[in-house]
N, C-alpha and C positions, 0 to 999 in steps of 0.2 A: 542857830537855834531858833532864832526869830522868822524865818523863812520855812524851816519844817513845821512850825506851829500855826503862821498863815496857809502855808498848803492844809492843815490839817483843819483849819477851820473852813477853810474854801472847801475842801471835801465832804466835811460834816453837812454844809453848807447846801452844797450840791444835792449830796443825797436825797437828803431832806427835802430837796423840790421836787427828786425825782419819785419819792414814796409819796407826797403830798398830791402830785401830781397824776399817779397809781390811783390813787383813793378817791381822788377824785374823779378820774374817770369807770372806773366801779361803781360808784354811785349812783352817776349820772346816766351808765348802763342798765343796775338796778331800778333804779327811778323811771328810766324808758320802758321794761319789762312790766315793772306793776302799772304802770298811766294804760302798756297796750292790753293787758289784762282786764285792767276796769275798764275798758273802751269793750271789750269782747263780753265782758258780763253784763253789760249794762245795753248789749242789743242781742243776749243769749234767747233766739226761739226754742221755744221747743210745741210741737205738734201732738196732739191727743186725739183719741178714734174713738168713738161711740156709737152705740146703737139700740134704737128703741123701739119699742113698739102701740106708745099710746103718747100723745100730747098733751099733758095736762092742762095748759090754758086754753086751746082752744077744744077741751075736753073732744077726745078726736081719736080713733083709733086708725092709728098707720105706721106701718115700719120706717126706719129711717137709721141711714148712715152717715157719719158725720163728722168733720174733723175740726180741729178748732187749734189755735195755735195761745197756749196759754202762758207762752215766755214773755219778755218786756222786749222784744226786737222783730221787724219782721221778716217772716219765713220765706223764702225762695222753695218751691215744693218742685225737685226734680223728677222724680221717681214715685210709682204707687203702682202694687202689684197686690191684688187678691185672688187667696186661694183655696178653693171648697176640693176635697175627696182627692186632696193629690195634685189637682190639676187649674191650672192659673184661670181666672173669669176674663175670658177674651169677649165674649158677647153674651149678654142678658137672656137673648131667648135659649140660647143652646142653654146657657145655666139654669135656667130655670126646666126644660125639657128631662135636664141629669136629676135635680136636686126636689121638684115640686109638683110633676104630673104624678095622677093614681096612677098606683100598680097597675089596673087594669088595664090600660093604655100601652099595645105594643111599640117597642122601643123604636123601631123605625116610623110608629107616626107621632112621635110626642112631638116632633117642631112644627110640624102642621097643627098642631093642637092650640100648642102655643102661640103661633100665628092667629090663629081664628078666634085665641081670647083676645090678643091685640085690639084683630081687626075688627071686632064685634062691640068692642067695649066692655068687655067681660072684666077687664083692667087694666090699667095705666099707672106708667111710672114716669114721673120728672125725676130728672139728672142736672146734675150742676158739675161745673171742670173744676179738680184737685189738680191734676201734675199741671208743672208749668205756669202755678199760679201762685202769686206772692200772696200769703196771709197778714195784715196788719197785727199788731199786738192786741190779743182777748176777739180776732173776727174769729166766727165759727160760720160753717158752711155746710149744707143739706147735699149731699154727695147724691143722693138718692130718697127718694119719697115715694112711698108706695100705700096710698089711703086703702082700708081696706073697702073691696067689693061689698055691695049686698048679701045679704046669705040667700033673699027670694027670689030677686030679680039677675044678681050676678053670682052662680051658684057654684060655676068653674073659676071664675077670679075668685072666690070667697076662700075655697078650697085652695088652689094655689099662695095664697096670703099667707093661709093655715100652715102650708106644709113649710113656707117660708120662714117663716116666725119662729121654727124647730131651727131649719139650716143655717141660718144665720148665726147662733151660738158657733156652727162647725168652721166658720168662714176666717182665714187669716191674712194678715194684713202686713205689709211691708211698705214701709214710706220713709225714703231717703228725700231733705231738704240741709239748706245751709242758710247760714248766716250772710250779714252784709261784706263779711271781711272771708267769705268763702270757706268757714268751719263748716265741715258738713256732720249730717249724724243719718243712721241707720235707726229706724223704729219699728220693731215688732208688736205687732197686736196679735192677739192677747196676751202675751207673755209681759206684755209691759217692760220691754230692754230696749236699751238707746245708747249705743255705741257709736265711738268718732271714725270716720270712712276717709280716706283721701278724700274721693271721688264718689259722686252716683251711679249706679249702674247703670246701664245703655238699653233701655229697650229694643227686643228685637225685634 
């Protein structure tokens, strides 16, 4: 009798390490889960698109694209694809040739037109690199800057600005970036949606 009641205490015994032992390793799983959680919130980017067309401080009229990462972690920026009429923005003068030469202007010579505003000084655009570039937490970045022309003296850039300043409302935006711990997210502009991706897509 004394012997089945020591077995049965040794087994109570036992058990009890082994449930103790359960819970405690639940815990300490639990406990890893939320520490790598707040480690992933706590360097969460996330990237914003914008676009204007007057600068108020330096009271200034110019278009501008712009992206700014306004999460508390920073942004790895893989991917960035815009798209006006359907069709992705591979080069500025073609896009502008589609989207901001007058009608008047036969459609076989808007690139040369667009050239000659270049080349003339009729109008200029600075560019800044998004893909492949890391955003700090709260940097914002002038993707593009496009002051506007004269109306007297630069009468084809002025008109090009003009026509621009419509399209751009039309223009959409696609920017894939990730975190330091390689979370990535997909962002559509305008639609304002930000979904989690394995991976970036590959430019072709």
């Amino acid at each position: 009798m004394r012997l089945t009641l020591t077995r049965a205490i040794e087994l109570t015994v036992a058990v009890s390490v082994v449930i103790i032992s359960v819970a405690s390793l639940y815990v300490a799983v639990e406990q890893s889960r939320v520490m790598q959680r707040t480690l992933e919130a706590n360097v969460l980017p996330v990237i914003q698109y914008d676009t204007g067309n007057y600068n108020l401080p330096m009271e200034e009229w110019r278009l501008t694209v712009s992206f700014q990462n306004t999460g508390i972690g920073p942004a790895d920026v893989r991917y960035m694809e815009m798209t006006w009429d359907g069709e992705a923005i591979r080069d500025t003068s073609q896009f502008i040739s589609r989207c901001c030469v007058p009608d008047s202007v036969p459609e076989a010579d808007r690139p040369a037109y667009v050239h000659d505003a270049f080349r003339t000084g009729q109008m200029a655009f600075l560019f800044d690199t998004i893909e492949g570039r890391f955003l700090a937490p709260q940097e914002e970045v002038d993707y593009i800057i496009f002051r506007r022309p004269d109306a007297d003296t630069q009468s084809i850039g002025y008109g090009v600005w003009q026509a621009l300043d419509y399209a751009r409302h039309d223009i959409t935006v696609d920017v894939c970036y990730c975190s330091v711990f390689d979370d990535c997210w997909l962002a559509r502009f305008p639609a304002q949606t930000r979904e989690p991706v394995d991976m970036c897509p590959v430019r072709e």
